[in-house]
N, C-alpha and C positions, 0 to 999 in steps of 0.2 A: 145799315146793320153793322153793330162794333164786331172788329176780326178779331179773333181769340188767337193769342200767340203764344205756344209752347217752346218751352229753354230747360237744359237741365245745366245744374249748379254743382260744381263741387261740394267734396264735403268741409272744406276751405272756407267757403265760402256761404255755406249755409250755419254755421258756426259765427260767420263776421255778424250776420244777418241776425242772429238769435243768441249771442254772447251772455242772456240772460240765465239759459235755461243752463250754463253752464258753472255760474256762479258769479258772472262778472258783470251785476245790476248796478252799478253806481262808483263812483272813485275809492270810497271806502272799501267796502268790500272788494273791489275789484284789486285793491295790494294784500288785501288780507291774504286773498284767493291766490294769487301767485307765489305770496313766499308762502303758504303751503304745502300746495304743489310740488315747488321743486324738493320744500325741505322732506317732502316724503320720496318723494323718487329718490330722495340721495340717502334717505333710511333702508330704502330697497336696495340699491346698487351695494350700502356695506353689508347689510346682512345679508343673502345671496353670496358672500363670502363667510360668513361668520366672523365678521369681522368689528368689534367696538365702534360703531360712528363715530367720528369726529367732524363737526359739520357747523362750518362760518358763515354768516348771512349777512351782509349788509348792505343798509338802507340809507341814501346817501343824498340830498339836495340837488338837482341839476338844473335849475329854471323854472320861471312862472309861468303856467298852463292858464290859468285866467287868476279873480276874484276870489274863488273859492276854493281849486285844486293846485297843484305842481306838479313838475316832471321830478320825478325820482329815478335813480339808479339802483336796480337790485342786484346785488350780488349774492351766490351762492358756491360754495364752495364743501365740495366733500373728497372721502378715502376711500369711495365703493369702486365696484370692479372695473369702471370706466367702459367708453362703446369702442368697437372697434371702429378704426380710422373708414370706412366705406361705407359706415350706418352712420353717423354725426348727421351729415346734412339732413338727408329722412328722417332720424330719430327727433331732429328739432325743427325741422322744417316743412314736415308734410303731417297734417292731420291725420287721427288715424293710422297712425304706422308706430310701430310700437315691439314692447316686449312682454303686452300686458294681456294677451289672448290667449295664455294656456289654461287648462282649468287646475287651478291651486290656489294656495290662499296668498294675498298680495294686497298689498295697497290699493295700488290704483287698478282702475277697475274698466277704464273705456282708451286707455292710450291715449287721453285729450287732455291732462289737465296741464302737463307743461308746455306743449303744443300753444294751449291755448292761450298762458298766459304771454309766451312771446307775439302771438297773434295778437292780442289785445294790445301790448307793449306798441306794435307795430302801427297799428292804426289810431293810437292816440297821440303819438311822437314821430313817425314815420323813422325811424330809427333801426340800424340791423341790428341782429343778437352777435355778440360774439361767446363761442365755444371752445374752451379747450380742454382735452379730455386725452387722459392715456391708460393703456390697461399694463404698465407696468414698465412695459420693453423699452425699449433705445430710442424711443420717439414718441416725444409730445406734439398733439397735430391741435392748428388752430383756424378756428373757422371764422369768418364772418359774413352773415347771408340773412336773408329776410324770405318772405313765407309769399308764392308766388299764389294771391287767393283765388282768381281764377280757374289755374291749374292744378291747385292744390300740389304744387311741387316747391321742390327748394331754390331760393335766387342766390347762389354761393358767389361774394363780393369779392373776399381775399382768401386765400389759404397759406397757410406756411408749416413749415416742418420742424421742429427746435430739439435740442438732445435734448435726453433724461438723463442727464451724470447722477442723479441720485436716484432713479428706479422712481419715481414717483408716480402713484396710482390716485384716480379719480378724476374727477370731470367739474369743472369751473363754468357755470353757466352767469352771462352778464348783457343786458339789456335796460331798456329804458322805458320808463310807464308812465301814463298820468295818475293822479291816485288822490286822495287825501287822506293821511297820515295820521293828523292829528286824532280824526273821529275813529280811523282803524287803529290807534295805538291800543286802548285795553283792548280788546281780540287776541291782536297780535301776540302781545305781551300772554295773555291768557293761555294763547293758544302753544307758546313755548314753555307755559310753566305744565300744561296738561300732557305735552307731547314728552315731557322731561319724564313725566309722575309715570306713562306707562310704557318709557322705554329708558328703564333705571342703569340700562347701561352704556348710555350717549352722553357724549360732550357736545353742549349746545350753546353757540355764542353767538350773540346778536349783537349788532351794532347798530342804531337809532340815527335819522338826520342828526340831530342835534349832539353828536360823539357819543353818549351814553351806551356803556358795556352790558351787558346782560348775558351772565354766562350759568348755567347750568349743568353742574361738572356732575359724573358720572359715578353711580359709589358702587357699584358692582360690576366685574370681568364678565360673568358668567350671561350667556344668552341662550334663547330658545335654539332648538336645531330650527333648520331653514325649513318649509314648506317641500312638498313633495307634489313633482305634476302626478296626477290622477285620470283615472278614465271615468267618462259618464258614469251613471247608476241606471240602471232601467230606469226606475220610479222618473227620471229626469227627463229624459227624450222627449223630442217630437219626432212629427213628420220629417219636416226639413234636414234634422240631425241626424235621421235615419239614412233617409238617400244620404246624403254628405258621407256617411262611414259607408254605406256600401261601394258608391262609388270608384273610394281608396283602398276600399279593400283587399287585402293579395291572397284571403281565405277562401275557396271552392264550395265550401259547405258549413249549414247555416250552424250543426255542433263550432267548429275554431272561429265564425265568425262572433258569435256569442260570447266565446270563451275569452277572447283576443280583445275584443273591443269595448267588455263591461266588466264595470267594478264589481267585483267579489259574483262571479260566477265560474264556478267551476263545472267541471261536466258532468257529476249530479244534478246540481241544480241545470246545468241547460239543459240536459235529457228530459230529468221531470216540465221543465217549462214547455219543451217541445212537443209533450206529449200529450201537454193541458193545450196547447193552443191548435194542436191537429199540423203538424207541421214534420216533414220530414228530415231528420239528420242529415241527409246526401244531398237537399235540396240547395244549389247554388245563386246565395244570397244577390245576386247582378241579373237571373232571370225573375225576379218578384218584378210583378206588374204593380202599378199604383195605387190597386186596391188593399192588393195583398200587402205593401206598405201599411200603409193604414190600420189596414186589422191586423199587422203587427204589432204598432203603437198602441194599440187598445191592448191588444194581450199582454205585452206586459207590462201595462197599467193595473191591471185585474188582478194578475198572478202575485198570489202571497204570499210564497214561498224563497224571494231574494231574501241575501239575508243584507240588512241595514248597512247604509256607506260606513267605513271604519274612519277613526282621526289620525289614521298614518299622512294624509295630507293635509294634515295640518298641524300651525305651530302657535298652540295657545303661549299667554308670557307663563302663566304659571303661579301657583298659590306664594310661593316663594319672591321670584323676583317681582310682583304687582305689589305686596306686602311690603318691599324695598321701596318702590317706588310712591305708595302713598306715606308714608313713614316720612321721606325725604321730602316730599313739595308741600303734606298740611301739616307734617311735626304733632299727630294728635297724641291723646294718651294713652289708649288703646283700640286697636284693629283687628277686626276679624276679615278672612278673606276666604271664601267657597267659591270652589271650581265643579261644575255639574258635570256628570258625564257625556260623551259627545250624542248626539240626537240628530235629526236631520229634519230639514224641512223639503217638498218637493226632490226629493230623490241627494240632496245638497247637502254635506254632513257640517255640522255647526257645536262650538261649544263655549257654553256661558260660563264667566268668572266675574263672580262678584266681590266691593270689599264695603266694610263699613267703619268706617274713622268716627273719633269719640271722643271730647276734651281736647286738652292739649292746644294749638291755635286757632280751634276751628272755633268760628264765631257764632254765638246766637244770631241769628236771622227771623226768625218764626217760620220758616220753610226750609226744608233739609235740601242743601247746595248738590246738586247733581251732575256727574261728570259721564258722559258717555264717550265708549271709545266702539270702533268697530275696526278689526285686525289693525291696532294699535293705532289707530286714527282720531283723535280728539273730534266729536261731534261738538261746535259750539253751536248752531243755529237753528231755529225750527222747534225749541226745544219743548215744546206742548205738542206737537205732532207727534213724537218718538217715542215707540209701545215702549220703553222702560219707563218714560214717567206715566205713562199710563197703570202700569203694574204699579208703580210705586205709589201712585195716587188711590191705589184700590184698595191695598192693604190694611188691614187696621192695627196699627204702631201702638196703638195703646197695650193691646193684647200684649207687647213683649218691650211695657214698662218702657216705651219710646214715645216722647212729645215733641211736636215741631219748634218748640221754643228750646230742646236742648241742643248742645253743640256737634249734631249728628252732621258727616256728610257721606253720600252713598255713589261708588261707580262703579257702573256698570260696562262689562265686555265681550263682544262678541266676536269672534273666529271663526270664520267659512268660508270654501270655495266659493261663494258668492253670496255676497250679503246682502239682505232683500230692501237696500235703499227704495224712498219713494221718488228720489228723484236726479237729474244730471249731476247735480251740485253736491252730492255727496253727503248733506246733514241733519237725517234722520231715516229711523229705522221703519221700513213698516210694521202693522199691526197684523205679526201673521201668527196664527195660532199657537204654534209647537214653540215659538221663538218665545213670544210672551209666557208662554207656559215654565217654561225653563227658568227664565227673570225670575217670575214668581216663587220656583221652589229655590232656587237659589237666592233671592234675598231673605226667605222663612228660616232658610237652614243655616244663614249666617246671623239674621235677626234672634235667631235661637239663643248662639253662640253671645251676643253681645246680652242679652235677657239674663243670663247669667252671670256675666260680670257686673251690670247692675244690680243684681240680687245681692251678690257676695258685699258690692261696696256699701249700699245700703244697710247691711249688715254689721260692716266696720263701724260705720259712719254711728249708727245707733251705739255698739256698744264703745265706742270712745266717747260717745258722750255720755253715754253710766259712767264711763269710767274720770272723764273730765267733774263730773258730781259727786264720786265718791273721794278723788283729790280734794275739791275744796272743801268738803263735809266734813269728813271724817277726821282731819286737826283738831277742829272743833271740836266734835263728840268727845273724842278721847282725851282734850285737856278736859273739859267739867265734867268729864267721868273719875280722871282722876282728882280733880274738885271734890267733887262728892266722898270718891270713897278715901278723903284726908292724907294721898300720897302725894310726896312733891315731883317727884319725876313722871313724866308723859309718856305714857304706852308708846311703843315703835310700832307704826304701823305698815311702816314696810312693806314688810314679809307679808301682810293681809293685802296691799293692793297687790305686790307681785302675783299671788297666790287668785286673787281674780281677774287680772289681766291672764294670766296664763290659763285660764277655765275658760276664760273668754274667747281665746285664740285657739283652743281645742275645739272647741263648741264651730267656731268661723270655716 
């Protein structure tokens, strides 16, 4: 009889095991996936200060991995607030550990993706990361250590301690990968000309094996304020979340635990909720038995009376600066850009921003070029899965004087405590009700917006061509008019085309 053997694994190591589900399927995608990564974490570290990105990447030759791939050198280089000297080794060395578990609106989403990619770096090079990182003070700390998979802990090789005579802030992440380059270069490329377009106020410079610069300079100071931690929403909870806040709770009574621990409840609404679920004020939230859990979560599931998450926790870019930024990466000829009000899905407050570019370099294709972003993250993959091209597929474009054969391109944005990805890897949206609902009215109300500036052009467009007819016509008429009527000089007729150009631009 075969003996069945039970083992538990870190989270280290179920990560090495399943590196797929995280984004890192293949050597291409697997460099894509890391300069990503870090280049978001280091968009997070400067804004978290409000502070301009300035953020150096490069991607550099270091030996043959076989036939088909290479060992490359990434380097990453930013100005954000840097970790403290006692969190470096954890922050890059332990799965899982992170600064990404509060609920607010943020990039990353599981604390793994830089994690992962030095883990990846690690077991395709066997190679340490080295880190150096300072948050401003009299000391830049430098790390070199590798990712201990078994015990999901940090292996710290070297450390050293070096002055900062110039106050120098941010964190310099460098390690070694296998990868292939070649087939991940449009991505990559793509994916910093997309990260440029919805964060119009970063300097982005990338450096290619092959020396090639590619820099993306910044045309606007101005940024969103920083996200705000938030508390649950009722609508949100579970079981689990429940006991977890009573728990910690340091309230006696179920009124301030209510009031203390959920978004937008005040003590009207917890009196009336308490009084719909049959629950007393004085009852001390730490003696509920496990049922009474339970049929709490149900109540206020039920109760209609919360009033909706607000978008103080969150920080859309804005109709302004997204405007900036598509203007800058497609140069088109006119853009319209609509921002919906915030909405929520599952208790999670969310808000869509659309824009739609027109003319100017954007190419005929016969299918309108779609850019998605989710709290300023470029989605490039997946991209028939993702409920925005689903809405955009639904619409009917004729309705508002739009054909896939003109030089339309459309992005879509979305900002939330938590974005309803379908999956680890971070590159499409799901199909969830409210979320697509929103898409929808917000590309109608900007599709509106552009239905009108083709009307008006249209408009021009015909009457310059009356008027390009009555140019060449009209010489003519007027010499064999004065033919006929036996005068030798030719009416001026000036004054009559001014006089209908000018009827014609009252009329437009």
């Amino acid at each position: 009889m075969a003996k069945t053997t039970f083992e538990e694994i870190s989270a280290a190591d179920f990560f090495y095991r399943n590196r797929d589900i995280a984004g890192f399927t293949n050597p291409s995608r697997a460099i894509f996936a890391a300069t990503r990564e870090l280049v978001e974490n280091s968009l997070d570290a400067a804004e978290s200060l409000k502070t301009p990105p300035d953020i150096y990447v490069r991607l550099s030759f270091d030996g043959e991995a076989s036939s088909e791939t290479k060992i490359y050198k990434l380097r990453v280089e930013d100005n954000g607030i840097g970790v403290p000297p006692r969190h470096i080794p954890s922050a890059f060395g332990q799965v899982l550990f992170g600064s990404k578990y509060k609920l607010k609106q943020q990039r990353g989403t599981f604390g793994l993706g830089g994690k992962m990619a030095i883990l990846y770096g690690q077991i395709t090079t066997h190679q340490p990361a080295c880190i150096i990182s300072s948050t401003g003070v009299s000391k830049i700390y430098m790390y070199k250590l590798m990712i201990d998979i078994r015990r999901n802990r940090p292996l710290i090789l070297d450390r050293k301690v070096l002055i900062n005579k110039e106050r120098w802030r941010g964190t310099i992440v460098e390690f070694n990968l296998e990868g292939d380059y070649f087939r991940a270069m449009p991505k990559i490329l793509e994916y910093f000309k997309q990260t440029a377009m919805v964060n119009p106020y970063a300097n982005l410079t990338f450096v290619d094996p092959k020396g090639r610069l590619y820099k993306f300079t910044r045309v606007t100071m101005e940024m969103p304020d920083p996200p705000k931690e938030t508390l649950p929403h009722p609508y949100g909870v579970d079981v689990e979340l429940l006991q977890r806040l009573i728990q910690v709770t340091p309230h006696r009574n179920m009124m301030e635990f209510l009031r203390n621990h959920f978004h937008r409840v005040g003590e009207i609404t917890a009196r009336k909720f308490l009084e719909f679920a049959n629950i007393r004020s004085s009852k001390n939230p730490k003696k509920l038995a496990h049922n009474e859990i339970v049929r709490l979560m149900r109540m206020l599931k039920k109760f209609r009376e919360f009033l909706p998450p607000d978008a103080s926790c969150l920080s859309p870019l804005g109709e302004e600066l997204l405007r900036a930024g598509v203007l800058k990466e497609l140069k088109p000829e006119f853009v319209v850009v609509h921002q919906r009000r915030p909405s929520a899905y599952a208790g999670h407050p969310f808000i869509i921003e659309v824009a739609i570019a027109y003319g100017g370099e954007i190419p005929k294709r016969g299918t309108f070029p779609i850019y998605r972003f989710a709290n300023r993250i470029p989605l490039l993959y997946d991209e028939a899965s993702d409920v925005s091209v689903r809405v955009i597929n639904s619409i009917n474009w004729r309705r508002y004087k739009v054909t896939p054969d003109m030089p339309v391109a459309i992005a879509t944005h979305i900002c939330s405590t938590k974005i309803p990805y379908k999956t680890v890897g971070k590159e499409f949206i799901a199909d969830r009700p409210e979320v697509g609902r929103e898409i929808a009215n917000g590309l109608r109300g900007a599709a509106r917006q552009l239905q009108r500036f083709l009307t008006r052009r249209e408009h021009v467009d015909r009457e310059q061509r009356r008027l390009g007819i009555f140019s060449k016509y009209l010489p003519k008429i007027a010499q064999f008019s004065a033919q006929l009527a036996g005068k030798e000089k030719t009416p001026d007729i000036k004054k009559l085309l001014w006089s209908v150009k000018s009827f014609e631009t009252e009329k437009a």
